[in-house]
Structures are given as structure tokens and as C-alpha cells.
N, C-alpha and C positions, 0 to 999 in steps of 0.2 A: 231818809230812805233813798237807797239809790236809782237812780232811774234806771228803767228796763231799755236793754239795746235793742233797737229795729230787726228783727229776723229775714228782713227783706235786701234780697242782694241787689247791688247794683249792674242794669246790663251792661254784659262785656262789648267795649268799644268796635264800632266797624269799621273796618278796614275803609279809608275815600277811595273807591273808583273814580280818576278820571277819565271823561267824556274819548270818547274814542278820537284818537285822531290829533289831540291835543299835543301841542309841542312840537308836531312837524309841519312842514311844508304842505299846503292844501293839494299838490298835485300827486304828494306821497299819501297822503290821506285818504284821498280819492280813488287812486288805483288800488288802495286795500280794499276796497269795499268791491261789492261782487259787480255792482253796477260800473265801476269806474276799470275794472278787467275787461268787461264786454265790449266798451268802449276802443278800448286800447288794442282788444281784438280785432274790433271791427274796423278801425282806422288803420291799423298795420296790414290787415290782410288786404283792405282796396287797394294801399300800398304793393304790395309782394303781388296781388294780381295786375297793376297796372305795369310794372317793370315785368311781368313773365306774358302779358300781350306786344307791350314794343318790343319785348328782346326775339319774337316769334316773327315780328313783323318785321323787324331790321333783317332777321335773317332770309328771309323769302328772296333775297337780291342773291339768292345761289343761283337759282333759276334763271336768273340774268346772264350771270359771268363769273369768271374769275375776278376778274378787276373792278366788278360792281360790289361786289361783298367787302372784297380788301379795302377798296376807298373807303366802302362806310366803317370797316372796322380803323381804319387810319382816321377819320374825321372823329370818329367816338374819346381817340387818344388825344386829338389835338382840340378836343371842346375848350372855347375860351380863347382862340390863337394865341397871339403873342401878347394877349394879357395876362396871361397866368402860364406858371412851367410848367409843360410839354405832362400831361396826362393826369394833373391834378385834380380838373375837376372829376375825371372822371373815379378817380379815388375817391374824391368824397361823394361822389352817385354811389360807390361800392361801400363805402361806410355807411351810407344811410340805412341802405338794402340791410346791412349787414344788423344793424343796432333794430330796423324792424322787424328782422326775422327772429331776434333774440326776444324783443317784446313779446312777440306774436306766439312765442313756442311758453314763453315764463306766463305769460297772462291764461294759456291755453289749461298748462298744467294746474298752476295754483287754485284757478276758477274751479277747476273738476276736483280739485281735493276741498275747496271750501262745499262745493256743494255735498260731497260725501259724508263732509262731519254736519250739514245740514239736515241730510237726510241719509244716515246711516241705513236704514231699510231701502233696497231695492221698490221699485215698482210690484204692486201685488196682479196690477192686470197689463194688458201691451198697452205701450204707449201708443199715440195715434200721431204719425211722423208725416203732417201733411207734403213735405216736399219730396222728400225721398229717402225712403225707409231703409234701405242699405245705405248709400250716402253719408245718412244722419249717424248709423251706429258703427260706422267706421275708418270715421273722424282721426281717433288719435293713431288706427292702424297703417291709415294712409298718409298722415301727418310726420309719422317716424321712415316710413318708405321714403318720402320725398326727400328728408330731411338726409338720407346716407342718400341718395343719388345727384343730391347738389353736389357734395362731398367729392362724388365721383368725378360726374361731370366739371366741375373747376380743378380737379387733377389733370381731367385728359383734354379741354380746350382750351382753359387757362391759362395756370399753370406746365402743362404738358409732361408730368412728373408717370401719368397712367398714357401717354401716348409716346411711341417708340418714335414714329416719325416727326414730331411737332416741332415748326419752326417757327418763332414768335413774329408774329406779322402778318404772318400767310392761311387766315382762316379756313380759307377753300377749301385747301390741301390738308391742313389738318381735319376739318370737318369729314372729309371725306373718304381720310386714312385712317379716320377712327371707325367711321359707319361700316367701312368694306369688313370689320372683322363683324363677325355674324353675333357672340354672345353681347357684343354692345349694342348694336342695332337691335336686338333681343331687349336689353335691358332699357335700351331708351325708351321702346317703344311701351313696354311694360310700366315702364314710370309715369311716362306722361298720362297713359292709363289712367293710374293710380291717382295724378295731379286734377282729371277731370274730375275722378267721384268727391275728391275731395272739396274743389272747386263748386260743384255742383248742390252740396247743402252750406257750402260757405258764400256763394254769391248770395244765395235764399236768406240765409239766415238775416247777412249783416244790416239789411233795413229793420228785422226784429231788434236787434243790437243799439241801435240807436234812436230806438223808440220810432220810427217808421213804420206801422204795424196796422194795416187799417185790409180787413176782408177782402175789401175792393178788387186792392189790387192784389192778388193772389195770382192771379192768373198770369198777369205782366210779369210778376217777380218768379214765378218760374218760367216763362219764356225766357227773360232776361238769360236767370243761370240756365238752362240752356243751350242761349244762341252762345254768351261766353264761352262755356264749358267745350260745344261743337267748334267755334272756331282755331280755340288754340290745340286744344285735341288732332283735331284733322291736321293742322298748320304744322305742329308739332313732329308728328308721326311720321306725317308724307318723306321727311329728311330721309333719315335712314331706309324708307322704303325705295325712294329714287336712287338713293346711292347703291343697294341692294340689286334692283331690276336695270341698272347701268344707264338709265336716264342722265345722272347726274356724275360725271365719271372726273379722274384726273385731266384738266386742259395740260398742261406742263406741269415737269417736277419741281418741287422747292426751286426759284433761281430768284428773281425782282418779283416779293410780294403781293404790289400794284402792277407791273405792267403786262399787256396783254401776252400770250402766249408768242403770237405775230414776231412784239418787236422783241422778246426776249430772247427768241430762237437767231432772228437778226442782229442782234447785239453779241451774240454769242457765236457768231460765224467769223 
């Protein structure tokens, strides 16, 4: 008699998931994960906020002179003296800036789209935005703002591509040939604006970010962003206001960079 075959199937095979993260490098690993973007966020941006306090703070030497700006902008070219060629390192300062600010915009975006497929439904009630509830929700508005007036700004004091007048050397006079036209004194001033609010739930946040997060200090950590926020803000702004109300005027036209008006008028006799 022949035997009876099993009517019982066999389950169809599963597909192996491997472990997430598997196969690459752990730092590539890590930045995929939402915790390892926050990180990258918050370490790029004390970055990007520490070069936009000294770059506010080198520049307050307008208020000096002419030839107290120039020199620091001449010392910034010649970091490193005669050990390294003539503006180097300051290239790699601007590389660095540059590779953070790319971090900082890729970990910004991709983090907001993982959270979106996390939580595809919106919030059903308001959220409660202890640090600053405009601030907070205008993040990536103020983030895209900044991001074309950097754009700008390295065309017209950098580069000098968006300034008629700009002579590569002579910050003063550029700085100052830029500000007298009124729609950029407009826009700088608008931008920096724009750099505080942003600034203002981003200094808050980044002790959230890397797990610094205790009640306590709440109160500190908004004074902190704050005083930050108020000093570059003000420090910022005042440029184009001084050069606007003729505080801060042409000493001499384009002639020796560095030297003072005095001996240049004299050299030139």
C-alpha cells in the first residue's frame, strides 16, 4: 500500500536581515542613526557658531582704523608665517568651515525626513517649545535664509564678484563700499536677524543633543543662547548701521591696503 504524502507545506524561507549598520565603517553607522545626526548637528553647529563669534569679533577693529582691520585681515593670510605658503592655513580654516557647514545642512535635512517617516502624523495637540516657540518652528526657514546670504556675502567681501568696488586686501574699503549701498545694509542687517533666531533655539537645543539635559539648568541654557544670540546680533548689525549714519566712513581711497591714510597721502605726494 502506498504511503500517504504529508498535506503539510513547508514554510517558505525568510529572507536574513542583516543587523543594521553591518559592513561599514562605525562612524558611517552611527551618523545613520538619528542619535549619531544630532550629534553631528550639534558638534558642527558649536563649530559654525564659534568661527561666526570670532569672525564678528576680528571685525570690530573697523572701529579702530583703517589699518587695524587690514593688518588683522593681512595676519589671517599670513597664519603660520614662513612655515607654511602664504595663506594656506587659512584655506584649510575655510575648508573646515566649509565640510561643517555641509555636515551641518545634510544631518539637518536627513534627521527631519527620518523623523517624518517615524512619525508620518503631525502632532494632534501644540507642541510645548520650552525655549522659544518661533525660534524652534523656524529652524529650517532661517537655515535656508542664512545659507543664500553666506552665498552673498563671500561674493561681495570675499570673492568681490557682487562688489563693484573691491580691492583684494583692503577690507575697510570694501567693507564699507558695500554697506553705503542701502539694499545690502538692508539685507545684512536682515540676515543677521534671521542668524539670531536661528541661533537662539540652536544654542538651546545643542546641550539637548548631546545628552546634556538636566531641568536644572534651563534657566542658564537659555540665558547662555541669549547672551550668544545678543552679542553677535548687536556686534553684527552695528557694521552697516555705522557705515549708514557716517560713523564709520572712507579714511582714503583703495591706495596701500595697510597703511595709514597719513603716510599714503605722503607717499603719494
Amino acid at each position: 500500500m502506498a504511503q500517504a504524502t504529508s498535506t503539510k507545506e513547508r514554510p517558505a524561507a525568510q529572507p536574513v536581515r542583516k543587523p543594521l549598520g553591518r559592513g561599514v565603517a562605525w562612524p558611517v553607522a552611527f551618523y545613520r542613526s538619528a542619535v549619531g545626526k544630532k550629534w553631528v548637528m550639534a558638534v558642527t553647529g558649536l563649530m559654525l557658531l564659534g568661527f561666526v563669534l570670532v569672525h564678528m569679533i576680528g571685525n570690530l577693529k573697523l572701529y579702530l582704523s583703517r589699518q587695524d582691520i587690514n593688518l588683522y585681515g593681512e595676519a589671517l593670510r599670513d597664519l603660520g608665517g614662513h612655515l607654511v605658503p602664504h595663506t594656506s592655513l587659512l584655506w584649510l580654516l575655510r575648508g573646515g568651515i566649509v565640510v561643517a557647514l555641509v555636515l551641518h545642512l545634510h544631518s539637518a535635512v536627513t534627521l527631519t525626513r527620518l523623523n517624518s517617516r517615524a512619525r508620518p502624523d503631525k502632532y494632534q495637540a501644540p507642541r510645548d517649545y520650552i525655549a522659544a516657540n518661533f525660534a524652534s518652528r523656524t529652524m529650517r526657514y532661517s537655515g535656508v535664509l542664512i545659507a543664500f546670504y553666506l552665498l552673498f556675502h563671500l561674493a561681495d567681501l570675499t570673492w568681490g564678484n557682487a562688489n563693484p568696488d573691491f580691492v583684494r586686501g583692503d577690507p575697510y574699503n570694501n567693507l564699507v563700499y558695500s554697506f553705503q549701498r542701502v539694499p545690502v545694509a538692508i539685507l545684512y542687517a536682515v540676515a543677521n536677524v534671521a542668524l539670531g533666531v536661528h541661533l537662539l533655539h540652536g544654542v538651546w537645543s545643542v546641550f539637548q543633543s548631546l545628552g546634556i539635559n538636566n531641568p536644572r539648568f534651563n534657566r542658564a541654557r537659555r540665558l547662555l543662547a541669549q547672551g550668544v544670540v545678543a552679542v553677535i546680533v548687536v556686534g553684527n548689525v552695528s557694521f552697516p548701521i555705522a557705515v549708514q549714519a557716517g560713523i564709520v566712513d572712507l579714511e582714503c581711497p583703495h591706495t596701500d591696503p595697510v597703511a595709514p591714510c597719513e603716510a599714503a597721502a605722503a607717499s603719494a605726494r
